[in-house]
C-alpha positions as CSV (number, residue, x, y, z in Angstrom):
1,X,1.0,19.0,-40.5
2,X,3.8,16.7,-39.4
3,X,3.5,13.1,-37.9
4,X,6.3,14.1,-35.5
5,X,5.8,13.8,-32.0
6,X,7.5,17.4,-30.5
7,X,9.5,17.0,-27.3
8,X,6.9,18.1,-25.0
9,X,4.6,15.5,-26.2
10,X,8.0,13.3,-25.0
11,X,7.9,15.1,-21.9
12,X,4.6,14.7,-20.9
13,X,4.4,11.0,-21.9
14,X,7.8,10.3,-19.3
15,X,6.3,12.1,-17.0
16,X,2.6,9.8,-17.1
17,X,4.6,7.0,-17.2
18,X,6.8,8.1,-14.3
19,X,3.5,9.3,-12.2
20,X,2.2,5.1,-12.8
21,X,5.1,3.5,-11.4
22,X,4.8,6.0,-8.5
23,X,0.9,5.2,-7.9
24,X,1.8,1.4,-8.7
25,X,4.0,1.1,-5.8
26,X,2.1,3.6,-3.2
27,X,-0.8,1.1,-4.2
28,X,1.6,-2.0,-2.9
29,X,2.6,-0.6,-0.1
30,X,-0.4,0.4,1.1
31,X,-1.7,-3.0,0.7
32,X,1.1,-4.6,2.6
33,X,0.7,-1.8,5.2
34,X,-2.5,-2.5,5.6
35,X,-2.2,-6.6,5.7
36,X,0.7,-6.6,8.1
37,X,-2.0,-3.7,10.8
38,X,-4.6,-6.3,9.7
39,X,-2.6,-9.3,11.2
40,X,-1.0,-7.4,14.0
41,X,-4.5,-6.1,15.0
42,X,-6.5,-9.5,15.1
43,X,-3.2,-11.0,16.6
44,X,-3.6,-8.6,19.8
45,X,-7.3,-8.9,19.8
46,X,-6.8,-12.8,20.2
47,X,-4.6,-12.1,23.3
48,X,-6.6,-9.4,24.4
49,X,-9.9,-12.2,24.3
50,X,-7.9,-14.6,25.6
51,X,-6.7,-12.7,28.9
52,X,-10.5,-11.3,29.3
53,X,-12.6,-14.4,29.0
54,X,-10.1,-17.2,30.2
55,X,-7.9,-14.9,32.1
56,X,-4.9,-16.3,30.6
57,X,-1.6,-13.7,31.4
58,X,-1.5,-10.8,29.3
59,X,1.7,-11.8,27.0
């Protein structure tokens, strides 16, 4: 029995690690995705309320 890690145990470890950093940054991206269609969407629904109720132009 030896203490040794073999390479695949290497291999696999990388590759964990590599598939963390990939879900870490989908995970920010989808956040600032979805806070900039947030914003944009109450943005347009304020313009969208403001031409319906006060009749305001459409900008």
């Amino acid at each position: 029995m030896s203490w040794r890690k073999k390479v695949t145990d290497h291999i696999s470890d990388v590759l964990r690690f590599a598939a963390y950093i990939f879900l870490a940054f989908d995970a920010i991206v989808l956040s600032v995705f979805l806070f900039w269609f947030t914003t944009r969407f109450i943005w347009r629904f304020t313009q969208y309320i403001n031409h319906r109720i006060f009749e305001n132009p459409w900008f």
